[in-house]
C-alpha positions in Angstrom: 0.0 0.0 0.0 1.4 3.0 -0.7 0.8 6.4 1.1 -0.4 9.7 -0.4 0.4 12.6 1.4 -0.6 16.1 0.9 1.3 18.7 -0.5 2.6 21.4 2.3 0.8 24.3 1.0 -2.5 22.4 1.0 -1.3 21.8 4.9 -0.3 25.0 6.3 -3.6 26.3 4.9 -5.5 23.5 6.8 -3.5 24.6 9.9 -3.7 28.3 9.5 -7.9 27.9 8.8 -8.3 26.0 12.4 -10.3 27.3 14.7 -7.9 28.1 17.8 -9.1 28.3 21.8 -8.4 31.4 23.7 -5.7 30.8 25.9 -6.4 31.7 29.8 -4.4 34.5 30.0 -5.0 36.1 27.3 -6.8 39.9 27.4 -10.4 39.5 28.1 -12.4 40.4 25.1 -13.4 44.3 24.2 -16.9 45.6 25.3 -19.6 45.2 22.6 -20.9 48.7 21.5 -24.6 48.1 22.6 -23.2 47.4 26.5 -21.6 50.7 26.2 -24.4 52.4 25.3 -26.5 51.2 29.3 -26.0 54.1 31.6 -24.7 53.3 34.9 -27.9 54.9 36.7 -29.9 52.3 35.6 -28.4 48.8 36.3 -31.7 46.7 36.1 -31.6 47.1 32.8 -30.2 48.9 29.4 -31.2 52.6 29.4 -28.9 54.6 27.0 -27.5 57.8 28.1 -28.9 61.3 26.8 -29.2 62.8 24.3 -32.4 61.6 23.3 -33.8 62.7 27.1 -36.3 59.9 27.7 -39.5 59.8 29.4 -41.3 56.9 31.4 -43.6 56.3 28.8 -40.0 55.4 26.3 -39.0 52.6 28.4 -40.1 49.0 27.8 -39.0 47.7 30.5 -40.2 46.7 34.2 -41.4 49.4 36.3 -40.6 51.0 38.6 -37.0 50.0 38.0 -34.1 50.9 40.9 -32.0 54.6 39.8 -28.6 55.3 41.2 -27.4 58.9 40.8 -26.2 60.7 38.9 -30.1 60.4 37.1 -30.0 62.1 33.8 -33.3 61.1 32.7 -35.1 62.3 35.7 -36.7 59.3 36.2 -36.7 59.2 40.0 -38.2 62.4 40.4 -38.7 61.9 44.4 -35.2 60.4 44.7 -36.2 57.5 46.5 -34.1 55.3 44.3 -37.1 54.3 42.1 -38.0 55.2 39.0 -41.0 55.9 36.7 -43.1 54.6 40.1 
């Protein structure tokens, strides 16, 4: 029987399309571009910051939902730490 083998081009291509593992100390992937968009004041949930200002009526979302300061939508207009209630 005699054996075929492949030409090295035809291997180094095989080996270079591999999928490869992340290794465990490499640097944690970037931040998608929709989690940077969630503002910090609103952690139940993603509320982009202003500009556009939003209203209660904008959000789809549960309410009343918990606000940390700074609150640049106004939602928690009693500052109780709750907002659109």
């Amino acid at each position: 029987m005699k054996l075929r083998f492949a030409p090295l081009p035809f291997l180094a291509a095989l080996l270079l399309a591999a999928p490869r593992t992340p290794r465990a100390d490499a640097e944690p992937a970037p931040v998608p571009a929709a989690a940077e968009a969630c503002h910090a004041s609103y952690p139940d949930f993603c509320i982009p910051p202003p500009p556009p200002d939003l209203n209660c009526p904008n959000i789809r979302g549960p309410k009343p939902f918990r606000v940390r300061a700074p609150d640049p939508h106004r939602f928690d207009r009693d500052r109780d730490g709750w907002g659109c209630e």
